[in-house]
KELUM-871868 format. One line per 2 residues: number of its first residue (from 0); their letters; for each residue z, x negated, y negated of C-alpha. Coordinates in Angstrom, 2 decimals, always signed. Layout:
REM residues N
NUM) a) Z X Y ~ ...
This chain:
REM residues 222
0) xx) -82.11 +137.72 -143.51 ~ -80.64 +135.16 -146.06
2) xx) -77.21 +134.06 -145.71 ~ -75.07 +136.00 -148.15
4) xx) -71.31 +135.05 -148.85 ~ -68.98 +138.19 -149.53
6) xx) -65.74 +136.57 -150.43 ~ -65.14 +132.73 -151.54
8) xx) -61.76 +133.55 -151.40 ~ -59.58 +131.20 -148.94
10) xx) -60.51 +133.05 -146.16 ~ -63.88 +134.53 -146.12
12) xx) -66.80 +137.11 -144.87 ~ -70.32 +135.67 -144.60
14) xx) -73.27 +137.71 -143.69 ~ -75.03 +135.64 -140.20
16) xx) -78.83 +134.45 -141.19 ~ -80.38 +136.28 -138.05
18) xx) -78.52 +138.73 -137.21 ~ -76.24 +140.55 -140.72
20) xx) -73.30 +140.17 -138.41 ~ -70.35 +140.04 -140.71
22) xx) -68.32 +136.59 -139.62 ~ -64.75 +135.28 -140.90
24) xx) -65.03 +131.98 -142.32 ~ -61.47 +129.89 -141.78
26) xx) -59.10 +129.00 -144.14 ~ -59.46 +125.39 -145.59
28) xx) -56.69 +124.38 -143.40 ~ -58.13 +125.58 -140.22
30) xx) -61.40 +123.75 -141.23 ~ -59.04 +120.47 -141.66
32) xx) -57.25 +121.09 -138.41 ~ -60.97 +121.46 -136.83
34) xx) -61.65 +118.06 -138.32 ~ -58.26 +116.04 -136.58
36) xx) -58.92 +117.88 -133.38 ~ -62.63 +115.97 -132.95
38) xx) -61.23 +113.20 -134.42 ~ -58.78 +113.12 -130.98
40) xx) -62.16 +114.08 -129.25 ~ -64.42 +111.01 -130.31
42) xx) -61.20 +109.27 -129.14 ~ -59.37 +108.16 -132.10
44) xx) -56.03 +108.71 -134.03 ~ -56.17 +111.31 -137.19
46) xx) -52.70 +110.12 -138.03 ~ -53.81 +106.82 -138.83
48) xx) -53.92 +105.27 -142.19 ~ -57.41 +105.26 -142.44
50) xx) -58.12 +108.38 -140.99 ~ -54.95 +110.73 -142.51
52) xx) -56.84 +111.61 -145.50 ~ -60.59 +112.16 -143.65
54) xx) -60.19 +115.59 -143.11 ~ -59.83 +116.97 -146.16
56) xx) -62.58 +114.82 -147.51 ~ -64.83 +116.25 -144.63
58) xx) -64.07 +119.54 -145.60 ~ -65.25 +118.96 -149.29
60) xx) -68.35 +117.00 -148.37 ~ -69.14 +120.14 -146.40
62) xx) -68.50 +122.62 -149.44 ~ -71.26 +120.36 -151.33
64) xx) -73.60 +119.75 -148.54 ~ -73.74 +123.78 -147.31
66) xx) -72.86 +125.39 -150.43 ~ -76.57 +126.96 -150.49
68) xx) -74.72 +129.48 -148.54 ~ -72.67 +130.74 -151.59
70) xx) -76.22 +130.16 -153.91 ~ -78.38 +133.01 -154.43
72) xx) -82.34 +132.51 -154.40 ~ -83.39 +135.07 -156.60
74) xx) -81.08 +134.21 -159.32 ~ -83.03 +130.75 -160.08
76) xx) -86.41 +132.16 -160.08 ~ -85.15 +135.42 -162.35
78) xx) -85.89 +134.05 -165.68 ~ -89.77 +133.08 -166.31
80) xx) -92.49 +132.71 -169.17 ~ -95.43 +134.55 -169.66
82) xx) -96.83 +132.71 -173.02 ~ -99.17 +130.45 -171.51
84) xx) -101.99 +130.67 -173.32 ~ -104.00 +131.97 -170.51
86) xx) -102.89 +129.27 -168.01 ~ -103.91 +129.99 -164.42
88) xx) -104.45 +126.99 -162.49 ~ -102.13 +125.36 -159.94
90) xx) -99.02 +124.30 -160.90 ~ -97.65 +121.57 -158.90
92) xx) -93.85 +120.12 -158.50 ~ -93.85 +117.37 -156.04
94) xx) -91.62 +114.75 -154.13 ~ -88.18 +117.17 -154.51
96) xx) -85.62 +115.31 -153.08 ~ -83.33 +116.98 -150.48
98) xx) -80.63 +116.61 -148.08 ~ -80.34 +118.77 -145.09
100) xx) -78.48 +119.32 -141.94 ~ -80.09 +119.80 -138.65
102) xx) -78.84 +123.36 -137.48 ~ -78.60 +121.56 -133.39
104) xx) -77.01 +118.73 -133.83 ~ -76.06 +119.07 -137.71
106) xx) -77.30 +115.71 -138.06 ~ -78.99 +114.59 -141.93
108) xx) -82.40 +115.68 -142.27 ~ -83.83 +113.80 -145.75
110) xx) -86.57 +113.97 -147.29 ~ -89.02 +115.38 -149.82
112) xx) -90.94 +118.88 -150.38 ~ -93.93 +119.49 -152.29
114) xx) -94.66 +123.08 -154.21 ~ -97.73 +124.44 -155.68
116) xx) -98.58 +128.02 -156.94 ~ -101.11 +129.85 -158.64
118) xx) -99.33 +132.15 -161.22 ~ -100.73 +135.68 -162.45
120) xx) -99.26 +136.24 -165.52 ~ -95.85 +133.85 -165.90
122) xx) -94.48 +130.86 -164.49 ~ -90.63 +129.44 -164.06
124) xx) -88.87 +126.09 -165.27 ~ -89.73 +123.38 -163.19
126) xx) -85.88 +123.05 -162.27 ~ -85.70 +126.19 -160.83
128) xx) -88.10 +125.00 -158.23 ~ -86.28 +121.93 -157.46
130) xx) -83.23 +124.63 -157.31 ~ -84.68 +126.77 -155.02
132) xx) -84.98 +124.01 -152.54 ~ -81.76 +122.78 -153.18
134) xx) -80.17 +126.38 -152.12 ~ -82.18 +126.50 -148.41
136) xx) -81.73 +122.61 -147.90 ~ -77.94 +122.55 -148.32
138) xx) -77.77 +125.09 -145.22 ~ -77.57 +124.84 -141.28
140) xx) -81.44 +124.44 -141.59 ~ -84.65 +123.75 -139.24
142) xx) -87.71 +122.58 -141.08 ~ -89.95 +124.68 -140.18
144) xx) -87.84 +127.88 -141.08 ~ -86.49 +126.07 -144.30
146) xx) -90.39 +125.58 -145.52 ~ -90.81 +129.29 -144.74
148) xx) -88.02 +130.16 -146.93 ~ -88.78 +128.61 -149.91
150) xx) -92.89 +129.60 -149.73 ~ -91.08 +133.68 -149.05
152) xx) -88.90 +133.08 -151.65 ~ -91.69 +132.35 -154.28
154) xx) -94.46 +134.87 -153.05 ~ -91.61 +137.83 -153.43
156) xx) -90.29 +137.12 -156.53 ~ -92.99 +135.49 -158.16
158) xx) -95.71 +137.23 -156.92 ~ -98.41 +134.64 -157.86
160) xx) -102.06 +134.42 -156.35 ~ -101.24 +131.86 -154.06
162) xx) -98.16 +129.50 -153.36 ~ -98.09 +126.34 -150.77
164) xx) -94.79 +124.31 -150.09 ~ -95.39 +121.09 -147.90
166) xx) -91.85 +119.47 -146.84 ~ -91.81 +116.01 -145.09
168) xx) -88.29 +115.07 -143.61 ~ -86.50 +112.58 -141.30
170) xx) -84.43 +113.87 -138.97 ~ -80.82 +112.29 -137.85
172) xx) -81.73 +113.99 -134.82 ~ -84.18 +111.49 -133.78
174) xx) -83.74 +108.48 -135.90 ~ -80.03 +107.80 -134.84
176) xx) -79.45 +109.33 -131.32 ~ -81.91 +110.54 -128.61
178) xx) -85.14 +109.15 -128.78 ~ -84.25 +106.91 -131.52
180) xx) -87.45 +107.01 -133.52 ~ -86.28 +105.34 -136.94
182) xx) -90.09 +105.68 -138.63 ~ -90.88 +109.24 -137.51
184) xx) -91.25 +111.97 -140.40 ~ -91.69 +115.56 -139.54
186) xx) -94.48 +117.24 -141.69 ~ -94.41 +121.17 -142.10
188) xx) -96.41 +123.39 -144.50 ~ -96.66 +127.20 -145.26
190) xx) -99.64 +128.15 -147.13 ~ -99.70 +132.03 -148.82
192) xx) -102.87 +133.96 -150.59 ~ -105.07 +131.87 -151.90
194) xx) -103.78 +128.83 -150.34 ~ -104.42 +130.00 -146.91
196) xx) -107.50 +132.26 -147.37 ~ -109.66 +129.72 -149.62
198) xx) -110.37 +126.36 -147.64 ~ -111.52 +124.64 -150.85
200) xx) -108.31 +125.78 -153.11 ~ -106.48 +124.67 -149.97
202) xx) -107.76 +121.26 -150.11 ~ -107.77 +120.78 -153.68
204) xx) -104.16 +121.13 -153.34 ~ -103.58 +119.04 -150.40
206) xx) -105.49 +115.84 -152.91 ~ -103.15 +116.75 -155.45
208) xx) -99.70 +116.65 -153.09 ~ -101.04 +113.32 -151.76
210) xx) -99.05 +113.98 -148.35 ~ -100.28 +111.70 -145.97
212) xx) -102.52 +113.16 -143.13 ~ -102.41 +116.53 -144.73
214) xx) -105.12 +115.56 -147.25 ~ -107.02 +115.06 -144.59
216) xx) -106.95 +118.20 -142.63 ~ -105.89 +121.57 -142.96
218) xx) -102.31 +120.91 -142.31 ~ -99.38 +122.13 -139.71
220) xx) -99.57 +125.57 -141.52 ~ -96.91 +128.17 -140.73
């Protein structure tokens, strides 16, 4: 279940992704207060010049950087064409920018995604693709569950003959703490009707998105 906000007053009630639990979000000045107190944690002074103002600017950066919770889906992919002229080949949006956070450590995960589908009978703006990622990236996310969402997202509202999303991200996670692997980019796919049942459409797309290693196989499809 997608995150849903119910109130963006103050103090609010958002719906939880997995479960449709009901849960009070704070008031901006609890969030602030959140910020000072692991300021003290990490072992420094939020009354300090340099640090007096940090918590409110923390608390904005987060209303950009998760405001896909607020963002509804649907609503980008509601308005569409169907004078084509008959076109019913793929159509292909690729190296979408994002920015992500890492739902264990909520550490950046950046990177690019790639979308392809096969419309029936209309097609949507370009930007409302790039949109559409935009709303799952700026979430709590995992990659895998985040290239889910935005293949899900297309198949139901769209309902075209086949849709593919390939996403390719580097994770904070790994580049800057643990294992500290600076170069290592996490590729997930998720490949729907025609995409997944037809090996050759499959790999006509995987030419055109150009991902590297994917071309060359069938892909980490989930």
């Amino acid at each position: 279940m997608d995150t849903l906000v119910l109130d963006k007053g103050d103090h609010g009630l958002a719906a939880d992704q997995s479960s449709g639990r009901s849960i009070e979000r704070p008031s901006r000045a609890e969030a602030e207060q959140a910020v000072r107190l692991l300021i003290r944690w990490a072992g420094d002074d939020p009354l300090r010049e340099g640090l007096l103002d940090t918590p409110g600017r923390v608390v904005r950066a987060y209303e950009q950087w998760f405001s896909g919770y607020d963002d509804d889906p649907d609503k980008h992919l509601a308005r569409t064409f169907e004078e084509v002229a008959g076109y019913d080949e793929m159509v292909v949006l690729r190296d979408i920018r994002f920015v992500s956070h890492c739902e264990h450590h909520m550490a950046p995960i950046v990177g690019h995604a790639h979308i392809a589908y096969l419309p029936s009978n209309k097609v949507v703006g370009i930007s409302k693709l790039a949109r559409l990622v935009q709303v799952y990236a700026r979430r709590l996310q995992v990659q895998e569950a985040m290239t889910a969402q935005i293949a899900n997202t297309l198949d139901r509202v769209l309902a075209p003959r086949g849709v593919a999303v390939v996403v390719e991200g580097t994770h904070g996670c790994m580049t800057s703490r643990g294992v500290g692997q600076p170069a290592a980019t996490l590729v997930t796919s998720r490949m729907l009707g025609a995409f997944r049942d037809r090996p050759e459409t499959r790999q006509d797309l995987l030419a055109a998105f150009d991902v590297r290693g994917l071309s060359r196989s069938a892909g980490h499809t989930r």
